[in-house]
PADOTI-953248 format. One line per 3 residues: number of its first residue (from 1); for each residue x, y, z of N, C-alpha, C. Coordinates in steps of 0.001 Angstrom, whole numbers. Layout:
<recs>
NUM = X,Y,Z,X,Y,Z,X,Y,Z | ...
</recs>
This chain:
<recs>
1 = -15219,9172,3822,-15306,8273,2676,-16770,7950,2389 | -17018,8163,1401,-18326,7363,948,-18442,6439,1477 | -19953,5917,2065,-19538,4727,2443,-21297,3489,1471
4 = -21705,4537,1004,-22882,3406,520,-22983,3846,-1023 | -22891,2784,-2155,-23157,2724,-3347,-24738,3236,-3714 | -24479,4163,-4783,-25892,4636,-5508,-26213,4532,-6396
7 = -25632,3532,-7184,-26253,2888,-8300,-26889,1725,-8294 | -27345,1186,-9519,-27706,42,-9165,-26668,-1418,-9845 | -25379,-834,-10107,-24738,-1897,-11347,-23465,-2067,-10117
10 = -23851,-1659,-8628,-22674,-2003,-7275,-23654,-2642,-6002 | -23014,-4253,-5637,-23346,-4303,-4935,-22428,-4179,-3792 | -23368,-3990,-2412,-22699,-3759,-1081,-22822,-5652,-281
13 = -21214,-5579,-65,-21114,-6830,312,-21128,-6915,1912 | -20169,-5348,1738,-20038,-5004,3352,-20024,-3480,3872 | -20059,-2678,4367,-20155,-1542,4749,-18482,-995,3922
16 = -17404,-1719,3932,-15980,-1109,3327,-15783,-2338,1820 | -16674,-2924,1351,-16496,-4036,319,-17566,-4057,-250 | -17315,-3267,-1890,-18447,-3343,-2456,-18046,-3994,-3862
19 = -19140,-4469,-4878,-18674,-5294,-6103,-19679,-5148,-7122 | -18762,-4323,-8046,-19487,-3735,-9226,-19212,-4906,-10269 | -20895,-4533,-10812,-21359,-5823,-11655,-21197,-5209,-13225
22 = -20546,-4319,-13267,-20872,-3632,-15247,-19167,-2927,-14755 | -18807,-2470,-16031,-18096,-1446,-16084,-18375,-263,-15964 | -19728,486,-16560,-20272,1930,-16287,-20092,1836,-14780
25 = -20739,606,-14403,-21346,575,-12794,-20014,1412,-11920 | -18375,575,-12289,-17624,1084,-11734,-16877,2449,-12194 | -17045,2746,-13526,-16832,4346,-13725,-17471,5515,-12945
28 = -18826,5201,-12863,-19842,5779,-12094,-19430,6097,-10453 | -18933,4618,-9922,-18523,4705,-8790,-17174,5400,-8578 | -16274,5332,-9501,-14963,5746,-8955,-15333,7114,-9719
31 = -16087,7782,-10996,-16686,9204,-10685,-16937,10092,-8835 | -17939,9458,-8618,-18792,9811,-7729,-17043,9813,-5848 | -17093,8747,-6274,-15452,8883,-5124,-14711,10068,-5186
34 = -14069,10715,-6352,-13026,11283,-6807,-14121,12442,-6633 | -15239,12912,-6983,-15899,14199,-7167,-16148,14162,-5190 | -16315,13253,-4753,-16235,13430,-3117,-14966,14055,-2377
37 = -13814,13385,-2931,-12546,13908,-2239,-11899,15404,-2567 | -12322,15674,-3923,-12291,17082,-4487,-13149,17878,-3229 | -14645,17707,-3272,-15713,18558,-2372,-14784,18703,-889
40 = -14538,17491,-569,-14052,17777,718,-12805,17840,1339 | -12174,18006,591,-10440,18421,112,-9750,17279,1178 | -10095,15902,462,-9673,14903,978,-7987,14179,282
43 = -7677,13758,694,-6272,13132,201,-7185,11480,-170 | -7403,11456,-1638,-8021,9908,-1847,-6693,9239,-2752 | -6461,8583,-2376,-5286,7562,-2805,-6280,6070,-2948
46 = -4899,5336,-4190,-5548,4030,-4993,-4715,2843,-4638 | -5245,1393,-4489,-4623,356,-5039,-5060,-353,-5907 | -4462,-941,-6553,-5305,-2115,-7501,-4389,-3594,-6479
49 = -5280,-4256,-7157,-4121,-5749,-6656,-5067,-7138,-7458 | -4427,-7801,-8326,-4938,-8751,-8995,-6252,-9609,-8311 | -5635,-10183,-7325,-6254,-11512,-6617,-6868,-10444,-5346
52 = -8058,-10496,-5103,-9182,-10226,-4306,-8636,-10418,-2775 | -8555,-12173,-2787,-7950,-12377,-1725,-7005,-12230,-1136 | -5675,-11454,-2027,-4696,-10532,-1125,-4953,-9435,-318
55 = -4379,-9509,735,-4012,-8722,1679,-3440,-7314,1504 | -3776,-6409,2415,-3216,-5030,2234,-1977,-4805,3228 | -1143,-5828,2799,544,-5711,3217,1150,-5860,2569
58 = 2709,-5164,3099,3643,-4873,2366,4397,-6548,1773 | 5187,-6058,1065,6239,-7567,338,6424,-8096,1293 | 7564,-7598,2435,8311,-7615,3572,7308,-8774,4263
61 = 6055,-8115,4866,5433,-9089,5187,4764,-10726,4933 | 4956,-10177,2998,3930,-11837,2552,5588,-12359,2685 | 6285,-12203,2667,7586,-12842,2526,8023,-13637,3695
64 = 7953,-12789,4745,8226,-13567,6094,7134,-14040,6019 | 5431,-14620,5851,5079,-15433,6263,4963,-17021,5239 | 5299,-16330,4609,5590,-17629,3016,6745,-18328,3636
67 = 7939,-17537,3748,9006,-18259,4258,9469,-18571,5946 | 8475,-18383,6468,8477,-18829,8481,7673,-19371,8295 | 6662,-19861,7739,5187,-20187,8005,4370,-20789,6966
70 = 5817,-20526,5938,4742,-21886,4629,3180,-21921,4851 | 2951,-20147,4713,1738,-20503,4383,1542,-19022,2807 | 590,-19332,2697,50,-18764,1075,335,-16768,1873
73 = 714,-15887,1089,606,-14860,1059,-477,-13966,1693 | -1700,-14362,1182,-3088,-13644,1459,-3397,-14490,2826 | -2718,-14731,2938,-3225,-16142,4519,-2911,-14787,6136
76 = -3975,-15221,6485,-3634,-14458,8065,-3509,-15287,8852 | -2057,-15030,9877,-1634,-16095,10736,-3129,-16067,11980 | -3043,-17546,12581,-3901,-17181,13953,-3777,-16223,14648
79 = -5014,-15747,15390,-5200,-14881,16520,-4094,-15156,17758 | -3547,-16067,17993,-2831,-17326,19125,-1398,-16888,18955 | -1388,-16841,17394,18,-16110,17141,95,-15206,17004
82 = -975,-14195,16314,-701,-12772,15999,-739,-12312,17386 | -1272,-12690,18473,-940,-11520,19414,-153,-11677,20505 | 751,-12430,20528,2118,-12874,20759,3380,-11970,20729
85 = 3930,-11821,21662,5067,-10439,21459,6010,-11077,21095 | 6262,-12544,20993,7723,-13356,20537,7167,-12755,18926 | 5533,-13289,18116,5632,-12604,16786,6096,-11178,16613
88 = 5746,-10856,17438,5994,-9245,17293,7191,-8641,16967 | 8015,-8760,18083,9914,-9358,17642,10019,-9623,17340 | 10123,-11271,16869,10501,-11653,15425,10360,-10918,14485
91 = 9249,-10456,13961,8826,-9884,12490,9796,-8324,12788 | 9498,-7694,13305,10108,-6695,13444,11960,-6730,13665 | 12524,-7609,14408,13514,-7170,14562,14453,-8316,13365
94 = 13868,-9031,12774,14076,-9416,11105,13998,-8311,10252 | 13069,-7296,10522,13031,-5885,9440,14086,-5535,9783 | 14264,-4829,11247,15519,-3948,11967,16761,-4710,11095
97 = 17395,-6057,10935,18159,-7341,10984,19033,-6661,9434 | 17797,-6566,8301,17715,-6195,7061,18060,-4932,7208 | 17371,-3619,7393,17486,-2779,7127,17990,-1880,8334
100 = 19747,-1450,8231,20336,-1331,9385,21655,-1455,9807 | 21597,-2912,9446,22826,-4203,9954,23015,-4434,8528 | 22192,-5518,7720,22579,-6369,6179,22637,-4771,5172
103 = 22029,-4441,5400,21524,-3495,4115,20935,-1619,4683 | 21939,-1110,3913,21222,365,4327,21719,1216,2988 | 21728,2692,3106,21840,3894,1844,23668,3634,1426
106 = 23795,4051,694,25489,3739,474,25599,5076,819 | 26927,5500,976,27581,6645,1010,27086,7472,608 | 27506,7361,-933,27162,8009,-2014,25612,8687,-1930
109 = 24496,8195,-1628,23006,8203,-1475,23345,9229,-128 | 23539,8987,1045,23928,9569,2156,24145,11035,1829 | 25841,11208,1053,25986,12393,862,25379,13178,-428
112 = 24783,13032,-1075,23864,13195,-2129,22438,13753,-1143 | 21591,13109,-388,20948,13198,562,21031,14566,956 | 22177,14268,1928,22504,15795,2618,22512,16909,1826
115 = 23180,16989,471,23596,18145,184,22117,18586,-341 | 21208,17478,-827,20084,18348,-1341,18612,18464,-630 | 19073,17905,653,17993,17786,1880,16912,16825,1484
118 = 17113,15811,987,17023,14284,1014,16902,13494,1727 | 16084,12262,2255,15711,11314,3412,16268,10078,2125 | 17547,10155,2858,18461,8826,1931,17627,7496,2654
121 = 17341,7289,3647,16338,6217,4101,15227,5710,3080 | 14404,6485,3000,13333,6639,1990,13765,6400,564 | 14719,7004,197,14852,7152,-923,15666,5491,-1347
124 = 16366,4949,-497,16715,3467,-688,15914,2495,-377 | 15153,2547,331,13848,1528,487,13115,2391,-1293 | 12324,3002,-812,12144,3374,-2497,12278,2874,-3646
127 = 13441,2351,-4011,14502,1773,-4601,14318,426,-4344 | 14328,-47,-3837,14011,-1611,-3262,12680,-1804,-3638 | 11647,-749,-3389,10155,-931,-3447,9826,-1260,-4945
130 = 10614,124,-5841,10331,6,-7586,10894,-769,-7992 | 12270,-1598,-7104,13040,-2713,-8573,13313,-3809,-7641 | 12788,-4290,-7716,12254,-5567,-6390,13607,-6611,-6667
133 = 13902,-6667,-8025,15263,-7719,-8304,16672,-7158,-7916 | 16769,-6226,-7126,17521,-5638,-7090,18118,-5749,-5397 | 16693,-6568,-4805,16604,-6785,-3261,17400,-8393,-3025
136 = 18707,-8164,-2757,19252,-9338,-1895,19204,-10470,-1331 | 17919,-9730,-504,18138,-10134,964,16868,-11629,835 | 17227,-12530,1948,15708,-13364,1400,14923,-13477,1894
139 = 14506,-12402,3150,13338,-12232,3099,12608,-10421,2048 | 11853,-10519,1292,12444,-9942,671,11089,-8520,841 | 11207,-6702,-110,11181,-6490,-395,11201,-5097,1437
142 = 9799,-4034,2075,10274,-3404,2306,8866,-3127,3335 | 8685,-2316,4323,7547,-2351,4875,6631,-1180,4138 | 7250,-708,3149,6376,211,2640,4989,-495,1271
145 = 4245,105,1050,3092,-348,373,2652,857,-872 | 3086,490,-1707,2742,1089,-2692,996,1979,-3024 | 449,2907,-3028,-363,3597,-3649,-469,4678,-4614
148 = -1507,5044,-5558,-1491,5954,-6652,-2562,7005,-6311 | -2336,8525,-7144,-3050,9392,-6654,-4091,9045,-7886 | -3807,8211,-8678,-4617,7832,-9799,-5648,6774,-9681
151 = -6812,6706,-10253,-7268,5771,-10388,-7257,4336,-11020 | -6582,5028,-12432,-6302,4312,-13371,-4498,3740,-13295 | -4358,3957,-12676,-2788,3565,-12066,-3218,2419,-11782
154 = -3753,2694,-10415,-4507,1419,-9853,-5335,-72,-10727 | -6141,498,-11467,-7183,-166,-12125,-5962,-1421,-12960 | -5026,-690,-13169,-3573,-1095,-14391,-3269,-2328,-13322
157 = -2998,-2283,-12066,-2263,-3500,-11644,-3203,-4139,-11325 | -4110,-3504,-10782,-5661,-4906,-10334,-5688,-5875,-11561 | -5519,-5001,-12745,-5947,-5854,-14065,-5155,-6606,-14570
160 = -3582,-6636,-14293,-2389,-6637,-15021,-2268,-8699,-14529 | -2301,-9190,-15677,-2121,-10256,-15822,-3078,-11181,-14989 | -3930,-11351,-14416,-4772,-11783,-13517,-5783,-13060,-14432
163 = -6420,-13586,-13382,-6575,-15080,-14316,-8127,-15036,-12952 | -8405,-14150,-12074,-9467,-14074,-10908,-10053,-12966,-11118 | -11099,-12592,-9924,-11671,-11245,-9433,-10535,-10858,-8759
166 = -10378,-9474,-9001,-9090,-8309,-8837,-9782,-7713,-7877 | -9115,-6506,-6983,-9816,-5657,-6294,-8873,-4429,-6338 | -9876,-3372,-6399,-9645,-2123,-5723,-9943,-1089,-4639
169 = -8509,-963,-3795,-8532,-280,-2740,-8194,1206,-2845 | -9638,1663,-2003,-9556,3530,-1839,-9447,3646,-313 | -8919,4243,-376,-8244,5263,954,-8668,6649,1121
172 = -9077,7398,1862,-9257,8614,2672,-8158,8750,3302 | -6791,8972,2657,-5799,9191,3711,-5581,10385,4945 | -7061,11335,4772,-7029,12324,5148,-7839,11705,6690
175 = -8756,10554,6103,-9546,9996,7380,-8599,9315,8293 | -7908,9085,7859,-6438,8166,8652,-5777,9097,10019 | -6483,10481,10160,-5570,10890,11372,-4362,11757,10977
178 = -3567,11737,12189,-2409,12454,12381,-1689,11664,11842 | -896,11042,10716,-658,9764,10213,655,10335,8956 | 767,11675,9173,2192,11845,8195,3138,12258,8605
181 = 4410,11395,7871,5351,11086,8418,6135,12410,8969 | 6596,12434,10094,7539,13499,11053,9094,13615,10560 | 9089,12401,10873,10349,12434,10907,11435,11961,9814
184 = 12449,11960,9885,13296,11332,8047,12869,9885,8342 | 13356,9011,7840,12798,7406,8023,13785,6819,8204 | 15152,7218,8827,16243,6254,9001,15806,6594,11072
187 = 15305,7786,11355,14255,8256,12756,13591,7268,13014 | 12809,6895,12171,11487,5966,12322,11986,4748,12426 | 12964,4568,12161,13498,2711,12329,14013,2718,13784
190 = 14857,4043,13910,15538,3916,15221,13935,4049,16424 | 13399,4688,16347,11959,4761,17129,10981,3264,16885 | 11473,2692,15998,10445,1314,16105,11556,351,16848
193 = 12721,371,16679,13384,-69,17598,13066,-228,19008 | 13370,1275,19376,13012,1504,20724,11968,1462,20664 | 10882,1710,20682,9501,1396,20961,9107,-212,20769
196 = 9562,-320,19715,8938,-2181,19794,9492,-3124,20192 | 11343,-3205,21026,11353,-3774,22016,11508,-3409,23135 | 10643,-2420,23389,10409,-2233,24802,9121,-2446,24869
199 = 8197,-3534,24025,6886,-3834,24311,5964,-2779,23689 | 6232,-1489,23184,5182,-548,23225,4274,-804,21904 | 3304,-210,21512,2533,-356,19960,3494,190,18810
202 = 3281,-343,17782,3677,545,16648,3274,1249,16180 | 1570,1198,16406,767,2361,15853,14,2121,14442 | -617,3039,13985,-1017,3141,12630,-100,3219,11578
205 = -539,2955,10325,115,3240,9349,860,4415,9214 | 1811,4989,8490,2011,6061,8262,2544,6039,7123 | 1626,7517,6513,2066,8156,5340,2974,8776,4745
208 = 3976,8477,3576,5311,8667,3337,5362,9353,2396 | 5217,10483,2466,5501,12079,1585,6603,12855,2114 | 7551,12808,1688,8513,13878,1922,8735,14934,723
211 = 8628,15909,1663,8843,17106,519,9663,17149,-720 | 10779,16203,-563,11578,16488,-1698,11959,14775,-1458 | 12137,14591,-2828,12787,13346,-3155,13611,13532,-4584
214 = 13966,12154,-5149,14444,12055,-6406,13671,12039,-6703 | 13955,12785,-8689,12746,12122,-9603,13526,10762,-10274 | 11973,9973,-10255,12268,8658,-11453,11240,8713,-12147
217 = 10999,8286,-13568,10204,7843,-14189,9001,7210,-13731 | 9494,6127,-12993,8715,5381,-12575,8105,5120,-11889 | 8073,5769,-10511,6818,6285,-9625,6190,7547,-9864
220 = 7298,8872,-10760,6246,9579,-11555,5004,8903,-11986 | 5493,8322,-13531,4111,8036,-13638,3277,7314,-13790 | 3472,6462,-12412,2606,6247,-11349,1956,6482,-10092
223 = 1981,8138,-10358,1582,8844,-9387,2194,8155,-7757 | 3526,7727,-7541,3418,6746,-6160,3534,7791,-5113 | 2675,6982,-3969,3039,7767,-2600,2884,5937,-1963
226 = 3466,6401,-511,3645,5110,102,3158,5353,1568 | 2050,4156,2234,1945,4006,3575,2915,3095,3991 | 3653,3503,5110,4692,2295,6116,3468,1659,6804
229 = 4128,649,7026,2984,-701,7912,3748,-1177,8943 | 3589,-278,9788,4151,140,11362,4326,-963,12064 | 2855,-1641,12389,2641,-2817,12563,2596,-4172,12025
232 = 3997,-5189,11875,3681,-5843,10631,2925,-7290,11130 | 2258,-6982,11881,1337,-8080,12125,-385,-8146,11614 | -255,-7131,11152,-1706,-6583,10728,-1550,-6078,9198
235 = -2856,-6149,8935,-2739,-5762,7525,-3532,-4174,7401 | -3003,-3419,6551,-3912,-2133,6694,-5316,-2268,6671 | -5668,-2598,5497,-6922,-3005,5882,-7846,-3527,7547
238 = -7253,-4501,7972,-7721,-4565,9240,-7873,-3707,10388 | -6420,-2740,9984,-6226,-1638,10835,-7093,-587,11200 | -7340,-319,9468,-8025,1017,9304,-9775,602,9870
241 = -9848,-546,9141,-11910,-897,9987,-11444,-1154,11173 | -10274,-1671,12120,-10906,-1346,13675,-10846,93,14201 | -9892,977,13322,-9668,2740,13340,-10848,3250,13524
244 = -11999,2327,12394,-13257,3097,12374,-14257,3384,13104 | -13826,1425,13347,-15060,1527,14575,-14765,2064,15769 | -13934,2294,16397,-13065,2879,17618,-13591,4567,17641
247 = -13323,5003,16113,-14040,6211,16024,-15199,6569,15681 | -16164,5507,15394,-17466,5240,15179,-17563,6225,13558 | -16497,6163,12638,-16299,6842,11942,-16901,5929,10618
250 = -17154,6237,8937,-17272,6022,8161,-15879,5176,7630 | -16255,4483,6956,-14565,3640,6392,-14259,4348,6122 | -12254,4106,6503,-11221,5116,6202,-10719,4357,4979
253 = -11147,2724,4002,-10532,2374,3298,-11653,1403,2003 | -11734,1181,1402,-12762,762,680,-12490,276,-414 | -12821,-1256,-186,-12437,-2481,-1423,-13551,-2139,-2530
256 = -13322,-2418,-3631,-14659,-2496,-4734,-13668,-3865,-5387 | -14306,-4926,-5609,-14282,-5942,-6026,-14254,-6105,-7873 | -13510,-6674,-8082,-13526,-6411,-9698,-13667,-7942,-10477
259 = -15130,-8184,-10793,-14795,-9396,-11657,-14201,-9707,-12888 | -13366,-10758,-12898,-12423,-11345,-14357,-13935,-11243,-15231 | -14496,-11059,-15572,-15452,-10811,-16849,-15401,-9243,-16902
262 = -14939,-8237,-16039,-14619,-7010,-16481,-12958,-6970,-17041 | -12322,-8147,-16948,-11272,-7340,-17663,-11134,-6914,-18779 | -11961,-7253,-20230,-11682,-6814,-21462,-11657,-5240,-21403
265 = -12711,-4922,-20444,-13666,-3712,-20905,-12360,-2493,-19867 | -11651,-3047,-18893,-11102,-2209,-18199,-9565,-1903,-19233 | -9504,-3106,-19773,-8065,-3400,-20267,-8163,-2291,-21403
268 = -9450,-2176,-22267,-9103,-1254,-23189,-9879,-61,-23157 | -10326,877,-21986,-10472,1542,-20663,-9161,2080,-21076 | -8039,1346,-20021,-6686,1754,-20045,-5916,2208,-20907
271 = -5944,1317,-22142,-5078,992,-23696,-5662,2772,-24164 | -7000,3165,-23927,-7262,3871,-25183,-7012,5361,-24156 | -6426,5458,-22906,-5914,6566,-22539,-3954,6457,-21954
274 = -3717,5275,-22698,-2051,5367,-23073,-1803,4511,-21305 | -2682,3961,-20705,-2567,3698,-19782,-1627,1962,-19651 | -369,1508,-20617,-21,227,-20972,1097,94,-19945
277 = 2089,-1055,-20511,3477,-1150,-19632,4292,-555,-19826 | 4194,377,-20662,5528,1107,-21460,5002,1960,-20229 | 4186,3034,-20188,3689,3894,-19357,3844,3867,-17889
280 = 3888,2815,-17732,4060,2467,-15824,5521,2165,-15837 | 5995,1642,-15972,7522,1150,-16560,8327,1644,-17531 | 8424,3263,-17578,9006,3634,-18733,10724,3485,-19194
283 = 10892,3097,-17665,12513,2662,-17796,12825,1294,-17726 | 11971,476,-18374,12052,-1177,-17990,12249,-1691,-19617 | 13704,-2181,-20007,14147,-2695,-21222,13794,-3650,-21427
</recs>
């Protein structure tokens, strides 16, 4: 990943957090990114996310701590608690609780699945991920985390209704390791099972590409691919900078900061390459 700005319209806040002061400033920069991952036949994936101060976790997570812990979303529990194996269980075997026992693929999804070599797992979290009102349960949504192979995907939700400084997150998913997914994902629940109460790690993130899925509209085109957040005590972000330093490696993930005085200029950026809500949401009445 790139890791140092070469213009002069970005400043460096932190070695993985930088904050562009113009709009060229950040065309320039997310140029110069995208012509990097091409050169080095990198997998660069996007987030946007309104509020700066959110976190790079899934629903699943701001949910259980809003509702155990009455505290704000972007909030990180203490050190005292996060490294606590009662948190650890809890959070996790509340996921297992949901997805398993309350809620899993119907039949129908199942044998549909099979016949066309389908990960009905995936494909119903999926489903939960794109139509969030559609989720039950109250703690709510899925451990997966939405990303775009787009830039401007991204740029769309950082910007999308926001009233703050927005941010955008880049990924080197290629810097991330051995990190794509093996196995179907109804595997991976039964393996976080066993592995996470028998004390063991959950590991890194992992990347959720399966060869074949359904098509929808709506993660079409939004270019979606999804990291699982293995560990739901951590946020990717945190993950990936201690990944780095462990490997004395370049950031595997990289905030650029977006100030509310760039939204006019991004908003019609977007508008004048068809980039609106009809477009991200083409099946939303």
């Amino acid at each position: 990943m790139i890791t140092d700005p070469n213009h002069p319209n970005t400043t460096k806040i932190s070695p993985s957090i930088w904050k562009v002061d113009s709009f060229d400033g950040l065309l320039t920069e997310l140029a110069a990114i995208e012509d990097f991952g091409k050169k080095s036949n990198s997998l660069i994936v996007f987030r946007g996310q309104r509020d700066k101060k959110w976190l790079l976790d899934s629903t699943f997570v701001r949910s259980f701590k809003t509702t155990l812990f009455g505290i704000k979303a972007h909030d990180r529990l203490t050190t005292r608690i996060t490294e606590t194996k009662e948190l650890h269980l809890s959070i996790l075997n509340l996921y297992l609780l949901k997805f398993g026992v309350l809620c899993r693929p119907s039949d129908e999804l199942e044998e549909k699945s099979a016949e066309l070599d389908l990960d009905a797992w995936f494909e119903f979290m999926k489903r939960i991920q794109q139509y969030p009102n559609q989720d039950g349960f109250f703690l709510k949504g899925t451990n997966l985390i939405d990303w775009s192979l787009s830039s401007d995907v991204a740029l769309y939700f950082a910007n999308e209704d926001r009233d703050s400084d927005g941010a955008l997150f880049i990924c080197d998913a290629t810097a991330t390791g051995n990190t794509h997914q093996k196995e179907p994902f109804g595997k991976i629940l039964e393996l976080m099972d066993e592995k996470g109460n028998n004390g063991s790690q959950l590991g890194v993130p992992l990347l959720i590409q399966p060869p074949k899925h359904i098509s929808n509209p709506r993660p079409n085109n939004q270019q979606a691919i999804y990291f699982a957040q293995m560990d739901m005590r951590y946020d990717l972000e945190l993950i990936w900078n201690q990944y780095s330093k462990i490997k004395g490696s370049s950031p595997v993930v990289l905030k650029i900061e977006l100030p509310l005085s760039l939204m006019p200029e991004i908003a019609s950026h977007l508008s004048g390459k068809g980039m609106d809500k009809q477009f991200i949401y083409p099946d939303e009445s």
